[in-house]
N, C-alpha and C positions, 0 to 999 in steps of 0.2 A: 493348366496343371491338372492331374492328376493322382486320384489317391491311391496308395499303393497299400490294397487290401491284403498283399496276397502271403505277405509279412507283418511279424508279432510287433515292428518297432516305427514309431513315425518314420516316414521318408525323411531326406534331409530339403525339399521344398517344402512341405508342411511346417519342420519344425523352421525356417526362416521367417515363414509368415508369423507364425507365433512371436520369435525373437523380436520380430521388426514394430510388430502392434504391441509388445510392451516397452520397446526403444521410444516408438510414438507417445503412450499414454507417458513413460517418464520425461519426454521432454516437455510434454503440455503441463506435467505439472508443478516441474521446477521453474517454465518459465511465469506461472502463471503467481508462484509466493516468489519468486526476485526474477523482476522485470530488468534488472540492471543489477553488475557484480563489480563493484568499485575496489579497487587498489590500489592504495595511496601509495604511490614509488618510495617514498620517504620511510613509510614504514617498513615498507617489503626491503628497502635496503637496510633498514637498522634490523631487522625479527630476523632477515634470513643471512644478511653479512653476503660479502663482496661473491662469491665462489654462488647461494645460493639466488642472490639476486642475477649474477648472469646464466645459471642455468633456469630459472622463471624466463629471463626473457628472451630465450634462444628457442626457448619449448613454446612460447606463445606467439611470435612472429610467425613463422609459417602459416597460423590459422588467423591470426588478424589479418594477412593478407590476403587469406581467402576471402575473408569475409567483406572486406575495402573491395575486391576484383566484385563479389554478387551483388553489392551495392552499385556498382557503377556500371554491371549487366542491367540492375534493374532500374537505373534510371535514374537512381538517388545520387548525392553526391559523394564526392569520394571521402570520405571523412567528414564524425559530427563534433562540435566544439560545445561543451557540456560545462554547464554552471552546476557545481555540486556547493550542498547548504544543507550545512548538520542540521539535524530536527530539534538538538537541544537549543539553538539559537533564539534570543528573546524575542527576533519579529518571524519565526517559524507560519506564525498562523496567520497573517501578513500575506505570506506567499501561498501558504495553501489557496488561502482565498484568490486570488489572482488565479494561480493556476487553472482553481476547479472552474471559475467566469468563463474560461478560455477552452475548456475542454478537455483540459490535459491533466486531473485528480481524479484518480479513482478512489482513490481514499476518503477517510470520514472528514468530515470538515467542523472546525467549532463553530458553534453559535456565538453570541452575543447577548447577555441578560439586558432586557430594556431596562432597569432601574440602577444597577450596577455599575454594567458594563464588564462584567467580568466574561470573558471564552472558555467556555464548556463544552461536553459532547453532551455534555444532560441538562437538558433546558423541556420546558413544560411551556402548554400555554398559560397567560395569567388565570387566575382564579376571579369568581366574578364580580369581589366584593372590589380587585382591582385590576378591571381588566381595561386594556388599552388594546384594538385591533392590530392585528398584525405584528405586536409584542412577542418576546418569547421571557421568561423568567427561570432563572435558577434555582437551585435547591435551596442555597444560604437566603435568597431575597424569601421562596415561600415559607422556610422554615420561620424566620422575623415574623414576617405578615401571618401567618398561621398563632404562633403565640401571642403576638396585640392582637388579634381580633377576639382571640380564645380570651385574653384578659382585660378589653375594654368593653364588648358585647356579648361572652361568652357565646360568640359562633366561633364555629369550626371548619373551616375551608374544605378540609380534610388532607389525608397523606400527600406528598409529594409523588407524581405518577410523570416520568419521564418518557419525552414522545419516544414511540415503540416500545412501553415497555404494555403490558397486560394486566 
């Protein structure tokens, strides 16, 4: 390709390149905040009614079948069978953990306070009046343990510092 100096306005091969390397940066970064774009049939039939739900899926067939054909170009199978699990469910962290074992969470994972037992993202290690290897501890356990010590020996643990925090 070649640049064409010899006019005031991009070429129209320059300006593709341009278009195509911000088509590229936008798809790396939508796919990179939703890895996956779920639609529950159920709802899309009741939000959008009969007329809107079959134009959704007259407009998405064509490219799911693209995408089912470069799947089974590239070796994978022709279709994935996908367990979806609200995050508000009460054994959510349950599965994270699983997951992250297995390789497959990118996401943050909760801890486990050793005296509790409660799951947090904000766990410290214990302080050393009560420290257990390999323990992690929560805010509510040090905040306790911080005030008895403050009111039985008048020591001080000191603040609550949650790993990665500064």
């Amino acid at each position: 390709m070649e640049l064409n100096t010899s006019e005031r306005r991009i070429n129209q091969e320059v300006l593709e390149v341009f278009e195509n390397a911000k088509l590229k940066y936008a798809i790396e970064e939508v796919t990179k905040s939703y890895r996956y774009q779920l639609i529950k049939l159920a709802d899309a039939a009741e939000h959008l009614g009969p007329t809107g739900f079959k134009a959704m899926v007259e407009a998405l067939e064509p490219f799911l079948e693209k995408i089912e054909e470069g799947r089974i170009n590239g070796g994978k199978t022709s279709g994935n069978d996908y367990i979806v699990i609200n995050r508000d469910e009460p054994y959510i962290n349950e599965i994270i953990k699983i997951l992250a074992n297995n390789g497959h969470w990118d996401g943050e994972v909760l801890g486990e306070c050793g005296w509790c037992g409660t799951e947090t993202h904000e766990l410290s290690g214990p302080h050393l009046l009560d420290f257990v290897p390999g323990e992690s501890m929560c805010r509510s356990c040090w905040d306790f343990d911080r005030e008895s010590y403050l009111g039985s020996l008048g020591t001080d643990i000191g603040e609550f510092k949650p790993r990665g925090s500064k």
